[in-house]
TORTI-580034 format. One record per atom (N, C-alpha, C): residue in one letter; x, y, z. Coordinates in steps of 0.05 Angstrom, whole numbers, padded with zeros to 5 digits, always signed. Layout:
BEGIN
aXYZ/...
END
This chain:
BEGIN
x-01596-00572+03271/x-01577-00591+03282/x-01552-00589+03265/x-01528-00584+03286/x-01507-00586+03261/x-01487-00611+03254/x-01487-00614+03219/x-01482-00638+03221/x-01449-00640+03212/x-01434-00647+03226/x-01409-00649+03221/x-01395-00671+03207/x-01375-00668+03185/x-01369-00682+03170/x-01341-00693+03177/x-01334-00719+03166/x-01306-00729+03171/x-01293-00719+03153/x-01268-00707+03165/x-01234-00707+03153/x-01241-00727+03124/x-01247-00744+03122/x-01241-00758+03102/x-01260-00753+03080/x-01291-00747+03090/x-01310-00745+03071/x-01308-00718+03049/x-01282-00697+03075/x-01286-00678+03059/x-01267-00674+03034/x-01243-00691+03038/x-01221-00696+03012/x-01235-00714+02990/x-01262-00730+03001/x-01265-00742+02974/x-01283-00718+02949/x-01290-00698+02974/x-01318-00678+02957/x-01293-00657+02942/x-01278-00653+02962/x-01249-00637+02941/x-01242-00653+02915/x-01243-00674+02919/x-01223-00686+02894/x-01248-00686+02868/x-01278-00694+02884/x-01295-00698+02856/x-01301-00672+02850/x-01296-00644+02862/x-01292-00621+02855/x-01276-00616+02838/x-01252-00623+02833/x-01226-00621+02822/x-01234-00626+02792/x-01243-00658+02793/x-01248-00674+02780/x-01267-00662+02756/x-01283-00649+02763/x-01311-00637+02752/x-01300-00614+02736/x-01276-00600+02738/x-01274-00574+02733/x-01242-00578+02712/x-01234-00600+02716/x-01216-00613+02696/x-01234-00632+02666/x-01259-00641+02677/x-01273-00651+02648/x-01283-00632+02632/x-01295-00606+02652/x-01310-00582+02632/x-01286-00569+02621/x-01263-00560+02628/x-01239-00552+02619/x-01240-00575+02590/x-01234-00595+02593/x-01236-00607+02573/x-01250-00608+02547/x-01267-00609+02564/x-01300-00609+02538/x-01300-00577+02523/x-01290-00558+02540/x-01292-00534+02529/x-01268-00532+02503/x-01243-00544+02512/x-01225-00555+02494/x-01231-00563+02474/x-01245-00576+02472/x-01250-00594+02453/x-01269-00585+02435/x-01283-00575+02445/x-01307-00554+02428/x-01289-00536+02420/x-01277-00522+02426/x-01263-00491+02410/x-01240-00509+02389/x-01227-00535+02397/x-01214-00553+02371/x-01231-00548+02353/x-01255-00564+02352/x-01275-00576+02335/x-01289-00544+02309/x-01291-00526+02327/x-01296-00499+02312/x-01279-00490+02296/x-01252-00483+02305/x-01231-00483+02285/x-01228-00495+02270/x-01229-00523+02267/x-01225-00538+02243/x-01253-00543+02220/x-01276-00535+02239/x-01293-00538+02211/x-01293-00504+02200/x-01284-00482+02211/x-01278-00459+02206/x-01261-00461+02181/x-01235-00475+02186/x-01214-00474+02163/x-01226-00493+02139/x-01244-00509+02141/x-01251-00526+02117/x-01276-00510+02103/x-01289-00500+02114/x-01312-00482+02107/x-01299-00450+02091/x-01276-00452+02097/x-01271-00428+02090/x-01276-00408+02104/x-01283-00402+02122/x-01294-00375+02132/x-01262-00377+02149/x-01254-00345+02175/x-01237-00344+02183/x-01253-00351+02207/x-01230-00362+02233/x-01226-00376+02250/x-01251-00363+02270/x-01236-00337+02274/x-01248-00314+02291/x-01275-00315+02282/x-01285-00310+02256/x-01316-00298+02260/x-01323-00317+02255/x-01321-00347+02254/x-01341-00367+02253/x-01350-00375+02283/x-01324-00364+02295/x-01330-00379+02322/x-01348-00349+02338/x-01342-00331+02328/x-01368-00311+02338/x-01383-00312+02339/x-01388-00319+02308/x-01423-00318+02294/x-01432-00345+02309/x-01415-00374+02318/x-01429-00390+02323/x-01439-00377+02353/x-01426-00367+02365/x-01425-00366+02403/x-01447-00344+02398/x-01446-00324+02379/x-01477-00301+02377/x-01495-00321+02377/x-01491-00343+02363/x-01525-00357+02355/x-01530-00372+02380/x-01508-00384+02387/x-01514-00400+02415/x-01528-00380+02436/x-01512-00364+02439/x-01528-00338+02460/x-01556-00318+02446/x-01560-00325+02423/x-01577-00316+02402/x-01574-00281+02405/x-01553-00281+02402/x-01545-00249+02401/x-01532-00250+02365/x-01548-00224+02352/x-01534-00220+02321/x-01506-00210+02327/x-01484-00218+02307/x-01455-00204+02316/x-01455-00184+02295/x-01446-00167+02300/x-01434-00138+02283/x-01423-00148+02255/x-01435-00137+02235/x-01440-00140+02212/x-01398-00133+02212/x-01382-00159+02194/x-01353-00152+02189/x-01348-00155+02157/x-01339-00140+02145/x-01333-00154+02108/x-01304-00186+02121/x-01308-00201+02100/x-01294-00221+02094/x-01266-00210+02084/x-01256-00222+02100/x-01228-00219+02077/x-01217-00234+02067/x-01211-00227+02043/x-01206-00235+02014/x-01170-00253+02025/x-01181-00281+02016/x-01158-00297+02023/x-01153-00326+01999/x-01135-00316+01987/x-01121-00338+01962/x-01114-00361+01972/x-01129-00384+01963/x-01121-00405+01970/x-01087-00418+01964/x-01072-00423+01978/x-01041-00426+01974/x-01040-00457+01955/x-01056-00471+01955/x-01060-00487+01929/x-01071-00492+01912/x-01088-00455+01899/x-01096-00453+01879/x-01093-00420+01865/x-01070-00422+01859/x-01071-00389+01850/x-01076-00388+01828/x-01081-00361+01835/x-01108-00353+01810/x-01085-00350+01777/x-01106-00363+01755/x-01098-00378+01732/x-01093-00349+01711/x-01071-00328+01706/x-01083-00300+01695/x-01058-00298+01676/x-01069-00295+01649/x-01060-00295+01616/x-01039-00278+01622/x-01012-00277+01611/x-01003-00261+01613/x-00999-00243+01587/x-00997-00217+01598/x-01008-00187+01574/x-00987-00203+01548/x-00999-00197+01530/x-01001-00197+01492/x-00981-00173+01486/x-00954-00182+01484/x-00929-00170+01472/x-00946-00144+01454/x-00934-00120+01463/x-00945-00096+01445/x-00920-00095+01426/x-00929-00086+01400/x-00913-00078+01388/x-00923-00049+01365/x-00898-00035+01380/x-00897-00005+01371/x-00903-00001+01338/x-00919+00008+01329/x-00923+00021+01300/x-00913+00042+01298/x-00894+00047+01275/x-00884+00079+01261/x-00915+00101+01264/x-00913+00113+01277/x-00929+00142+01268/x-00930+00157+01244/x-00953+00155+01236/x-00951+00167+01214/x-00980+00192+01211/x-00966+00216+01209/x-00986+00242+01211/x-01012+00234+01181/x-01028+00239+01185/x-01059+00239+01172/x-01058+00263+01158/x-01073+00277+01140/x-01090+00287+01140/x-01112+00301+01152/x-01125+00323+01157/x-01153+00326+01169/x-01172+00310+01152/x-01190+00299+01159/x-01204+00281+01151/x-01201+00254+01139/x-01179+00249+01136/x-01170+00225+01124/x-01187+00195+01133/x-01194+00178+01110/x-01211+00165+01119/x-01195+00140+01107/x-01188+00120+01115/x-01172+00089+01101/x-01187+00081+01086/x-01171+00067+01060/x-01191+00052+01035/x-01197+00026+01056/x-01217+00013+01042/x-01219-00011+01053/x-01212-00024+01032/x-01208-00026+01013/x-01194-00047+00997/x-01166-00032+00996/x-01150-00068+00992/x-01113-00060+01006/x-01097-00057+00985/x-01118-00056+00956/x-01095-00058+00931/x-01091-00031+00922/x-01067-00031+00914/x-01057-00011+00907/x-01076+00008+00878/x-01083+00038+00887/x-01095+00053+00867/x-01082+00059+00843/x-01087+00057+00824/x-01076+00066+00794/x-01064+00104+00797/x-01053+00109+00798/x-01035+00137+00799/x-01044+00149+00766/x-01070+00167+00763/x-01078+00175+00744/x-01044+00194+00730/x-01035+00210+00753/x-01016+00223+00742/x-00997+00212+00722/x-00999+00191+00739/x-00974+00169+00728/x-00982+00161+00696/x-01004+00155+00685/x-01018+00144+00663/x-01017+00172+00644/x-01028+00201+00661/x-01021+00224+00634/x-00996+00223+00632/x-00976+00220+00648/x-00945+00228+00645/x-00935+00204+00620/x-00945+00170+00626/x-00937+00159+00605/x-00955+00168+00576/x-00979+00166+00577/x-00988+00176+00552/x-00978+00205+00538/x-00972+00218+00553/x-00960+00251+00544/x-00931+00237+00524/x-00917+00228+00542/x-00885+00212+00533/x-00900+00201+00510/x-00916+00168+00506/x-00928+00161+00474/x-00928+00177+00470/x-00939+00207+00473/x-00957+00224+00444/x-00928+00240+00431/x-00909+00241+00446/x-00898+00262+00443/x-00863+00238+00417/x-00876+00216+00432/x-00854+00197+00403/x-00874+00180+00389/x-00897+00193+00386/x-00923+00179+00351/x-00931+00154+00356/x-00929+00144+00398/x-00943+00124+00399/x-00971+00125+00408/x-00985+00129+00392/x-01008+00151+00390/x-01035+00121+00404/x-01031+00103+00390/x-01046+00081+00398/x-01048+00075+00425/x-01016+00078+00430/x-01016+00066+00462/x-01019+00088+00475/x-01020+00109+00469/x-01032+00135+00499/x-01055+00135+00492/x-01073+00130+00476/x-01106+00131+00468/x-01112+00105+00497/x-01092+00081+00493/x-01105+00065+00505/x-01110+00069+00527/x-01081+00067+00534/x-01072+00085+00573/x-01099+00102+00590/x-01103+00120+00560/x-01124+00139+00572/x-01151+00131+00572/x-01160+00116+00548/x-01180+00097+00548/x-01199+00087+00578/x-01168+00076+00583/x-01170+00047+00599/x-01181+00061+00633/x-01167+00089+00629/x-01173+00104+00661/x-01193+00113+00659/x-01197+00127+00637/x-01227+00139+00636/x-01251+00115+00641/x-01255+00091+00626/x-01269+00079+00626/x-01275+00067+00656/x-01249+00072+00667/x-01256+00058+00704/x-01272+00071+00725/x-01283+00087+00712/x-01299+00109+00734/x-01293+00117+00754/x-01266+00114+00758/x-01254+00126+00785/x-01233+00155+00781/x-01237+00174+00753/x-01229+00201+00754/x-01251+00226+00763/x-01235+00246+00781/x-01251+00257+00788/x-01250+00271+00761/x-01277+00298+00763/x-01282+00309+00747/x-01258+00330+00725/x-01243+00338+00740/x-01224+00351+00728/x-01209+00327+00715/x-01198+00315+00726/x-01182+00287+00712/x-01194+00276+00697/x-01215+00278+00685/x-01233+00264+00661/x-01236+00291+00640/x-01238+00308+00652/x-01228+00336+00621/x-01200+00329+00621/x-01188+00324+00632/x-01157+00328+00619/x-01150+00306+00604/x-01159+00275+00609/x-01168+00251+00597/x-01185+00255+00573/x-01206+00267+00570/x-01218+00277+00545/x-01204+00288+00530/x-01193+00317+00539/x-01172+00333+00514/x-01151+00320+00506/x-01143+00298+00523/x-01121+00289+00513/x-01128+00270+00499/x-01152+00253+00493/x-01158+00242+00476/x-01167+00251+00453/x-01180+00275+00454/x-01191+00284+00424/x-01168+00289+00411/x-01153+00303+00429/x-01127+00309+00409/x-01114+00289+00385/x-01114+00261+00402/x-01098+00246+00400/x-01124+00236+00364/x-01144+00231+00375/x-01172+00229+00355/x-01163+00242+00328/x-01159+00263+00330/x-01153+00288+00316/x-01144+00270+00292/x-01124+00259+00300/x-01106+00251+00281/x-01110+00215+00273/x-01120+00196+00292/x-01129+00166+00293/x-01149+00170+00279/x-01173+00180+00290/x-01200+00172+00274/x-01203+00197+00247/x-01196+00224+00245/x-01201+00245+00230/x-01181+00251+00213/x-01158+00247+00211/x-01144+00252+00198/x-01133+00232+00183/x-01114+00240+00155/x-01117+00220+00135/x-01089+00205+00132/x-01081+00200+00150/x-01057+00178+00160/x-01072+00158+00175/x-01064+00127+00160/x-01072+00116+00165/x-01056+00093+00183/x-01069+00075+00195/x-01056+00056+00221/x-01075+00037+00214/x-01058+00008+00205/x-01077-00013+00201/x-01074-00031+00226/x-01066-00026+00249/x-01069-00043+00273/x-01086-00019+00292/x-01100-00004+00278/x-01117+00008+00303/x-01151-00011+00306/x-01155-00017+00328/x-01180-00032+00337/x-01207-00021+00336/x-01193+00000+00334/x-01226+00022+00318/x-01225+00030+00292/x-01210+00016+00279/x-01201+00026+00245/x-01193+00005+00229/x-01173+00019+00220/x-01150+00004+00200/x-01154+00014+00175/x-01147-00013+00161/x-01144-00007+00130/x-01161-00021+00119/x-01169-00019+00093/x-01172-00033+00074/x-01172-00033+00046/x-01167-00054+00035/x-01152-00048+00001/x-01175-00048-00015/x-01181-00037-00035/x-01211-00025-00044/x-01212-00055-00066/x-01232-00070-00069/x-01250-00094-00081/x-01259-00080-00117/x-01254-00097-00135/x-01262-00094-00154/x-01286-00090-00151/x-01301-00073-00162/x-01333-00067-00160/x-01349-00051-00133/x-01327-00053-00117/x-01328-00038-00095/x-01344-00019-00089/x-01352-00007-00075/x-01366+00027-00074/x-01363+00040-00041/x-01366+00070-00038/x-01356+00085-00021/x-01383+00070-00001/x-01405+00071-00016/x-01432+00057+00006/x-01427+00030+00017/x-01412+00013+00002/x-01420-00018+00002/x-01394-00015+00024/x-01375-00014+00026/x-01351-00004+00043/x-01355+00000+00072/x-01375+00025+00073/x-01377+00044+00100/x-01404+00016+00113/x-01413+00006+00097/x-01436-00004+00102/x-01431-00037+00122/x-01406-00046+00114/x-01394-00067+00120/x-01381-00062+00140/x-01372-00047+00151/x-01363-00028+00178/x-01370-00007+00192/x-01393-00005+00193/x-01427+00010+00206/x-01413+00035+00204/x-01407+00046+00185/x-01397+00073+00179/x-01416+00086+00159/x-01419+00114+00149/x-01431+00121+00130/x-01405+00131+00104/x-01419+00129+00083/x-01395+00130+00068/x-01383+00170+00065/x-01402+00180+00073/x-01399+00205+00074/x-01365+00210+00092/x-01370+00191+00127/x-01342+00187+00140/x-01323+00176+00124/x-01329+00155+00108/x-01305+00135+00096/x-01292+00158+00074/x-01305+00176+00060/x-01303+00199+00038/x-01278+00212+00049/x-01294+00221+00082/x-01280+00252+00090/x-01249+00247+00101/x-01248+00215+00120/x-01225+00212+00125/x-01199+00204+00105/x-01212+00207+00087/x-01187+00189+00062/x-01183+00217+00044/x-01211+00236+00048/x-01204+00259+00022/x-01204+00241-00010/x-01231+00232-00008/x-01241+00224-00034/x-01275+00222-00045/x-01275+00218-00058/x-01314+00216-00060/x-01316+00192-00078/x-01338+00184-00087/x-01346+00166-00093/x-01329+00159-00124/x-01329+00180-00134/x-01320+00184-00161/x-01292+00178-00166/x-01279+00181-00147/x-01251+00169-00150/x-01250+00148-00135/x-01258+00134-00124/x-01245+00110-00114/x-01238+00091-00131/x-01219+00081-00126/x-01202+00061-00147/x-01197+00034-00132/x-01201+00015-00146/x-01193-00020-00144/x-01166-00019-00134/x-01150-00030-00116/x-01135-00048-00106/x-01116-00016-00083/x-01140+00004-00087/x-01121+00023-00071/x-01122+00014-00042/x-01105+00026-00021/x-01110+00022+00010/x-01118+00048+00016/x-01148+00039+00039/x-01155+00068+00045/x-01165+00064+00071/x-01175+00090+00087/x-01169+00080+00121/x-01199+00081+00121/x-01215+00060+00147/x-01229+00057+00154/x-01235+00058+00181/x-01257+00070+00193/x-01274+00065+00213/x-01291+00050+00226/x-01287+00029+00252/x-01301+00018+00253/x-01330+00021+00268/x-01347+00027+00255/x-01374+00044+00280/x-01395+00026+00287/x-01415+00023+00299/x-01424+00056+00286/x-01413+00075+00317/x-01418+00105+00311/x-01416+00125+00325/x-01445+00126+00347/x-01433+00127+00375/x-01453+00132+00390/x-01447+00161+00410/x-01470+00177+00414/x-01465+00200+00421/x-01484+00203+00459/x-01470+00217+00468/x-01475+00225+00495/x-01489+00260+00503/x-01513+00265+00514/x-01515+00292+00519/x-01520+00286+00539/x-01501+00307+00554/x-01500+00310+00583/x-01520+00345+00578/x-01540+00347+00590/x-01559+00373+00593/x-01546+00389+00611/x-01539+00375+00628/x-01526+00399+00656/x-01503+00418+00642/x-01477+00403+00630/x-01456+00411+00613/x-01465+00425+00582/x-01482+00416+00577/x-01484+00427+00545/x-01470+00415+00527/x-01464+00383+00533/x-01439+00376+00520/x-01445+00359+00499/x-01445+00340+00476/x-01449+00318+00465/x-01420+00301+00465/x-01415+00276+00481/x-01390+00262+00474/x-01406+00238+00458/x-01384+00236+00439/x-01378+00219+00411/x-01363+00200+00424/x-01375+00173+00424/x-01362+00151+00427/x-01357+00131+00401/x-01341+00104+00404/x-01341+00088+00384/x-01338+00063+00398/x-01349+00029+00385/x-01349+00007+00405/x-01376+00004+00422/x-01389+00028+00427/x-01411+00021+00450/x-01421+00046+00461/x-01439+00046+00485/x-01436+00066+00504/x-01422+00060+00530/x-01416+00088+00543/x-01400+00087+00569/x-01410+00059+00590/x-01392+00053+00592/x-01403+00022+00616/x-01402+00002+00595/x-01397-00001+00574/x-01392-00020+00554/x-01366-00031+00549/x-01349-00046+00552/x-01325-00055+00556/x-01314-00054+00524/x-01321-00045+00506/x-01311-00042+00475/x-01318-00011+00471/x-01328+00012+00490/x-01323+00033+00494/x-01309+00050+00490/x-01301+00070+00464/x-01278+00088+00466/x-01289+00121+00457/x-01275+00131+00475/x-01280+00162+00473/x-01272+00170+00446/x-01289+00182+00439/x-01273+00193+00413/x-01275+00230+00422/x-01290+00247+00420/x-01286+00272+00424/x-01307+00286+00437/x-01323+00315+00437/x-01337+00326+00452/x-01342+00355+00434/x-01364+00361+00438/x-01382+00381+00418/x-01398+00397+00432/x-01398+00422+00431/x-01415+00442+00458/x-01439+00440+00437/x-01465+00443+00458/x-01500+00433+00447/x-01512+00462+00458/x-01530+00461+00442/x-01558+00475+00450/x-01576+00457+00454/x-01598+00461+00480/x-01619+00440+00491/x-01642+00457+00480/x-01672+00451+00488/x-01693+00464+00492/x-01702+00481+00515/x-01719+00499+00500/x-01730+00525+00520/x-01738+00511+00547/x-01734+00514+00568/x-01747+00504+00594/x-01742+00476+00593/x-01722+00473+00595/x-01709+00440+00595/x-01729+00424+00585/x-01735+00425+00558/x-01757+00414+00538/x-01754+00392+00531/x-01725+00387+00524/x-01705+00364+00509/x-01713+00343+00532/x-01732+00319+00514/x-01724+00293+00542/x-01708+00276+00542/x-01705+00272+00564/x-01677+00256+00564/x-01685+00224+00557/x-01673+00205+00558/x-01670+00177+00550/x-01655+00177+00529/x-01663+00148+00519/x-01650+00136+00492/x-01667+00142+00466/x-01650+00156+00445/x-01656+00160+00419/x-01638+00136+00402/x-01656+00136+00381/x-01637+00124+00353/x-01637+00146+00326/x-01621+00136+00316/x-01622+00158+00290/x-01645+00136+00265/x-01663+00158+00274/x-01682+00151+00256/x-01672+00143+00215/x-01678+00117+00216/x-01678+00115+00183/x-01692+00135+00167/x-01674+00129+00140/x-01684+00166+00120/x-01689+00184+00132/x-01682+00199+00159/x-01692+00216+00176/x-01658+00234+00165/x-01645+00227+00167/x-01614+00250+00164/x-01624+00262+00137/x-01621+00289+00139/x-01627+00310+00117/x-01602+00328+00111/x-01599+00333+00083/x-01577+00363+00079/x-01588+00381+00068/x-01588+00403+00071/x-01602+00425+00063/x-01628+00417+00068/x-01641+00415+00099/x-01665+00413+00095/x-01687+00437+00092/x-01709+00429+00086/x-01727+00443+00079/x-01753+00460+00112/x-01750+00477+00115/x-01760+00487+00153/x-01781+00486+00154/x-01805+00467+00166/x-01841+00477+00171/x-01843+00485+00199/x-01850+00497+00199/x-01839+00523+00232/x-01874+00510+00232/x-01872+00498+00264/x-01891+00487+00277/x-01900+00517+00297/x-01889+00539+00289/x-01895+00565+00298/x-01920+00592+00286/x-01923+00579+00260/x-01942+00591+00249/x-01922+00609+00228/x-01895+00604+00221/x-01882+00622+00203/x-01884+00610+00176/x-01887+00580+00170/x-01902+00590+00152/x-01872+00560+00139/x-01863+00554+00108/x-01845+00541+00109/x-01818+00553+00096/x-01797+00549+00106/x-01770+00571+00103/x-01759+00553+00087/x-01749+00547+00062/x-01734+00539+00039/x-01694+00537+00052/x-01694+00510+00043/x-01665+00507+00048/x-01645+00523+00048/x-01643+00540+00026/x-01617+00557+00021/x-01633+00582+00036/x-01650+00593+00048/x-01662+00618+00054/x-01648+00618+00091/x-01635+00647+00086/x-01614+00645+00114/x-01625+00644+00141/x-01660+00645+00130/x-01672+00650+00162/x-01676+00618+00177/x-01675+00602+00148/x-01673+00570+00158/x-01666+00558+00178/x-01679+00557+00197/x-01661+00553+00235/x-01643+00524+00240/x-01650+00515+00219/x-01629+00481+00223/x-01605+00483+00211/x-01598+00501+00200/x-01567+00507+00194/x-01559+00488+00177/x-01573+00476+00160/x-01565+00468+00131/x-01565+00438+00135/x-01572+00425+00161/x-01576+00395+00167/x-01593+00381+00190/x-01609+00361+00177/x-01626+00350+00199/x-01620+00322+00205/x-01619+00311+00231/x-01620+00286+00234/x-01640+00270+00252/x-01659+00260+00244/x-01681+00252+00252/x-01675+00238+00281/x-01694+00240+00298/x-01695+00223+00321/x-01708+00205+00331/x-01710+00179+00331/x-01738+00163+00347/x-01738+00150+00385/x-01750+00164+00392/x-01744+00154+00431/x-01752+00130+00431/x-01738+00111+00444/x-01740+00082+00451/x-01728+00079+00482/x-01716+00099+00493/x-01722+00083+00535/x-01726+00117+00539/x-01737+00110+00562/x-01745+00137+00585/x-01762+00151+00574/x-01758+00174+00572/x-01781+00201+00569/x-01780+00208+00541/x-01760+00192+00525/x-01757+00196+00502/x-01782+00179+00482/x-01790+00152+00501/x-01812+00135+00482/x-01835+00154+00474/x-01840+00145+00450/x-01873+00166+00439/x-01860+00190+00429/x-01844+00200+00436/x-01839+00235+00426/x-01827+00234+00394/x-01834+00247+00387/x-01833+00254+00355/x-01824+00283+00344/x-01818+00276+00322/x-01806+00311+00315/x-01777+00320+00325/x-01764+00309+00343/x-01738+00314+00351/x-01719+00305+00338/x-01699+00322+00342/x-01678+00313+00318/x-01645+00338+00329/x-01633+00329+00317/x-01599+00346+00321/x-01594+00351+00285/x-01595+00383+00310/x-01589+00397+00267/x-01566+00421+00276/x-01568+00449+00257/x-01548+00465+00263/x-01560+00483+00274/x-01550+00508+00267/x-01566+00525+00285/x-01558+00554+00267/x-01570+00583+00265/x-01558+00602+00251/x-01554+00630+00273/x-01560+00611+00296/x-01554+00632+00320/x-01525+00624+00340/x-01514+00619+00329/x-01489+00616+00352/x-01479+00611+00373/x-01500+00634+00392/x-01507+00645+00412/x-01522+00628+00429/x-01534+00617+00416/x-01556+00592+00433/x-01547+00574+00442/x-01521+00559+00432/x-01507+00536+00438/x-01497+00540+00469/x-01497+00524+00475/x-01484+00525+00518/x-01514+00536+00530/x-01532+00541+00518/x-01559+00558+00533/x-01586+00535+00518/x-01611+00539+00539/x-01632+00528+00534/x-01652+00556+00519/x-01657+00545+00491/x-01669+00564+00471/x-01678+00550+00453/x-01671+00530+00449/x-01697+00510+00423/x-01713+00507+00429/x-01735+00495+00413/x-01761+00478+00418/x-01754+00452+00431/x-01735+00448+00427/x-01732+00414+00442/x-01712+00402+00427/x-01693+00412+00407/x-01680+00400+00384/x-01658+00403+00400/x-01636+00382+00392/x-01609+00394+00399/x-01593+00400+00369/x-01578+00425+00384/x-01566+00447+00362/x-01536+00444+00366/x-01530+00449+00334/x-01493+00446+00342/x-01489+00471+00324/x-01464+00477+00335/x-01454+00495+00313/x-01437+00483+00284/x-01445+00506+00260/x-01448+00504+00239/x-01418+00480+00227/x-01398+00472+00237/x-01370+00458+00232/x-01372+00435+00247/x-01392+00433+00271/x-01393+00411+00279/x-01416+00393+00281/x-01433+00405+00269/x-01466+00391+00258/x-01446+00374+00226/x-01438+00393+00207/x-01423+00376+00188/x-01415+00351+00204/x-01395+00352+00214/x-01379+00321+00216/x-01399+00296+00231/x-01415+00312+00246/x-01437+00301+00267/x-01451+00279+00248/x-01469+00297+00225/x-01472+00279+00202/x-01461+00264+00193/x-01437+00264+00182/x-01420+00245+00177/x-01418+00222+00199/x-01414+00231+00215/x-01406+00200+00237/x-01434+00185+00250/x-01456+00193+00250/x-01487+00180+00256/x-01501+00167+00235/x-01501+00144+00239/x-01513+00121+00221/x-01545+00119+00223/x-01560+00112+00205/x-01587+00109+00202/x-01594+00084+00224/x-01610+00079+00237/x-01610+00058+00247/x-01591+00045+00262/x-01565+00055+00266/x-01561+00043+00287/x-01546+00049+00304/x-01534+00076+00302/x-01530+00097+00321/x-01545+00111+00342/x-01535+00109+00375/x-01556+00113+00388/x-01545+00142+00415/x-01573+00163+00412/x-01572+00189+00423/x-01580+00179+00452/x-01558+00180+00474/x-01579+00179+00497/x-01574+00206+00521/x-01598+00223+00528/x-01593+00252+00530/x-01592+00237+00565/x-01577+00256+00581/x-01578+00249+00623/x-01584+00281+00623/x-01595+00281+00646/x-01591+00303+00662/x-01566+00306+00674/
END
């Protein structure tokens, strides 16, 4: 049956048609507002929030997009600005050059022989001993710069401690005016000297010394150094090396023992042990060799030894004497004795005190 409608029924179905398609317009409005703005507060961009939401709504995944990197306009980024460079002079190195770590300035060894050479050369003989003293004792010369510090001190020795001009402001010496009743022993003895030194430096003996004369003294006792590797014996006065009253006095070429025999440590000079013209019992089976007889191997002097540190404790029989071979000195060829030659075993004696002069041999 067909059912026909009025003119009028059909303008009202137009208009609620109209009507219907102007609210979803709306509502769709209003939804795509609503996305954008929680888009911009969320941070994400407009576009792919509203993708990713409409993929999820339709439950379709959207195509994987990177973010782009977007600075917020009221918060820019907070960034130090670069640390003023400033240019340093260039300065060429060395190959290998390595910086001190300490910033103070080094002592200029040159500088110290050049002033001590100048003392020596206008008789201020005290003050280049010191100069040179003072560098040697700092342990910072290399090896060559400590021979040239040595020769320049024995030289200088030559004449301070050995020779018979005297200096009553030297700190290893001086003077003194000879005491009624006095003696060359009681003298050397009061200033750990033997009187044999107090004799040699003045050029007198016991027999002449006279009341109220001035005569030069030493203040000791004498301590001696063998270096085995060198062959050397250094003569000190004040102490041993590392002793802050330490002074070099000179240096004497040695003979060691057969097969590095000689042990090293600390010796003392044995009391009543220093001999002159001693008498030889050859621990060899020769038999005993008489003082003045030329085959006598100690060269006309003995000085007893007793070990007290290292390899030296317990050992016996050792001692520094002369020698009638020459030849042996700078070389290992004793039994174990150290050997000097025949001009410097003399004075050797002279400057080593009984008891309290002390031998200490290094490798």
């Amino acid at each position: 049956m067909e059912v026909l409608l009025s003119r009028q029924s059909r303008r009202v179905s137009r208009l609620f048609v109209v009507i219907l398609l102007v609210s979803f317009s709306a509502a769709a409005l209003s939804f795509i507002y609503k996305m954008n703005h929680q888009s911009t507060a969320s941070g994400r961009p407009p576009a792919l929030l509203i993708a990713t939401d409409i993929a999820s709504i339709a439950n379709v995944t959207p195509a994987t997009q990177p973010a782009p990197e977007i600075s917020s306009p009221t918060s820019p980024p907070m960034i130090d600005p670069p640390a003023p460079v400033v240019q340093q002079p260039h300065i060429a190195q060395p190959a290998g050059y390595q910086p001190l770590v300490s910033t103070e300035p080094s002592v200029s060894i040159s500088s110290v022989i050049s002033s001590a050479q100048s003392d020596m050369d206008n008789g201020r003989l005290l003050s280049a001993r010191s100069q040179l003293n003072d560098a040697l004792q700092s342990g910072e010369l290399s090896e060559a710069e400590t021979t040239t510090v040595k020769t320049m001190m024995s030289q200088i020795n030559q004449t301070l401690i050995f020779g018979r001009q005297r200096f009553a402001d030297d700190p290893y010496g001086g003077t003194y005016v000879v005491q009624p009743g006095d003696s060359l022993a009681r003298i050397a003895m009061a200033h750990d000297c033997t009187w044999e030194m107090v004799g040699r430096i003045n050029g007198i003996d016991a027999k002449h010394l006279r009341s109220g004369a001035t005569i030069k003294i030493v203040e000791g006792p004498f301590f001696a150094v063998v270096d085995k590797h060198k062959f050397t014996m250094d003569l000190y006065l004040g102490g041993l090396p590392g002793e802050k009253s330490c002074m070099y006095v000179t240096t004497y070429m040695v003979g060691l023992g057969k097969d590095n025999s000689t042990p090293v440590g600390t010796w003392m000079v044995e009391p009543h042990r220093k001999l002159k013209h001693p008498t030889y019992y050859s621990p060899r089976g020769e038999g005993v060799i008489a003082a003045d007889d030329p085959k006598n191997p100690l060269g006309g002097y003995w000085i007893g030894l007793t070990g007290t540190e290292g390899q030296a404790v317990g050992k016996m029989s050792y001692g520094i004497h002369g020698t009638i071979d020459p030849d042996s000195i700078g070389k290992q060829s004793s039994m174990g004795c150290i050997r000097l030659h025949a001009d410097d075993i003399a004075i050797v004696y002279d400057m080593l005190v009984e008891g309290k002069s002390m031998v200490v041999l290094k490798e």
